[in-house]
N, C-alpha and C positions, 0 to 999 in steps of 0.2 A: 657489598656496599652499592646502590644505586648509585644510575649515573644520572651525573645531574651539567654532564657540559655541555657546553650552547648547541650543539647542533642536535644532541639526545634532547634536548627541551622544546626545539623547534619542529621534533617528528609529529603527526600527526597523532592524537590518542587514537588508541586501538579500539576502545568502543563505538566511536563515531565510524573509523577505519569501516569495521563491520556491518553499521547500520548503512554506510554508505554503499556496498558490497550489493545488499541488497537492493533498498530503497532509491539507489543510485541509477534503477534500472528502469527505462522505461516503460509508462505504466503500471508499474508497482506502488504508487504510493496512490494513484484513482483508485486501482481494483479496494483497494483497503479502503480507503475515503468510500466508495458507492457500498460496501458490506456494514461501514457503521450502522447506519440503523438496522441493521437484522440478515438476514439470511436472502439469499436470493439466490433463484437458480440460473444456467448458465447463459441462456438466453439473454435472461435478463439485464447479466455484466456484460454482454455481446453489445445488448442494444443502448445501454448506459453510457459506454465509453467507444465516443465514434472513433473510426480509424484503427481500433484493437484490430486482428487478425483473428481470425478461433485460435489460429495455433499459437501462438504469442499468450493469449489469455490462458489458453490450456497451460502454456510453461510456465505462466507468471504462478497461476495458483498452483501447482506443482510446486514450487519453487518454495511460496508462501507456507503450503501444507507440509512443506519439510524444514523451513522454520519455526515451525507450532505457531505460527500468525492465525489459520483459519486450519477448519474442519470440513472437510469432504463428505455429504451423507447422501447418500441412494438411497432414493423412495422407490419402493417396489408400486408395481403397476398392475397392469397396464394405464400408460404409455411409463416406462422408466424411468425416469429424471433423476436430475442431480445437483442436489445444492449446497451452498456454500455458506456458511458462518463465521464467524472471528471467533476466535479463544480468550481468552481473558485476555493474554498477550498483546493480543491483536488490538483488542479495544482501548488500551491501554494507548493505543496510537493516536487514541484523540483529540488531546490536549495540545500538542505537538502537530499536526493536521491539521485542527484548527489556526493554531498562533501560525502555521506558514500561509494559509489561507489571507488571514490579516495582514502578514509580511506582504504578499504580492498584490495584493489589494491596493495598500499603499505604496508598496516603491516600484511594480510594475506597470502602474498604468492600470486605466480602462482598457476590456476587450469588448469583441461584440456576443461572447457569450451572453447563456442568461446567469442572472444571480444564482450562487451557488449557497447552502446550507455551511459550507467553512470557509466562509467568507467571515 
């Protein structure tokens, strides 16, 4: 029989739990935001999101590719590169992206960035 007493009901669900695990992580939830529209190579999420690390972005999609969030593909060369796409999964973070984009819009104030596309 489930438990259904006040302090089991006040636990946190276990799927947000999870997405939180993740997404909870800094930088995690930009790298995904800048891959919506399409693929990009590593540089490119280097130079998208200031203040990343390489090594921090290395871990994040690491991280991400072992969520099945995005796909890691190596173009043969020369010069070798490597880039990155969302998975279905992944894109499926849009809706949800965007509506937080609108949340901070409104209840966080103006910044001095520029306008952002999940806005």
């Amino acid at each position: 029989m489930a438990d259904h007493s006040e302090q089991a009901c006040k636990k946190a669900d276990e799927g947000m739990t999870r997405v939180f695990e993740l997404f909870g992580k800094r930088w995690t939830g930009l790298i995904v935001a800048t891959l919506l529209p399409g693929r990009a190579h590593f540089a490119d999420l280097r130079r998208a999101i200031p203040g990343i690390s390489e090594r921090m972005l290395s871990d994040r999609l690491t991280e991400l590719a072992a969520a099945g969030l995005l796909v890691r593909e190596v173009e043969s060369g020369p010069p070798l590169r490597v880039s990155y796409r969302l998975t279905e999964a992944g894109q499926a973070m849009e809706p949800a992206l965007k509506e937080l984009g609108r949340w901070a819009q409104r209840y966080l104030g103006d910044s001095a960035q520029c306008p952002r596309e999940f806005s």
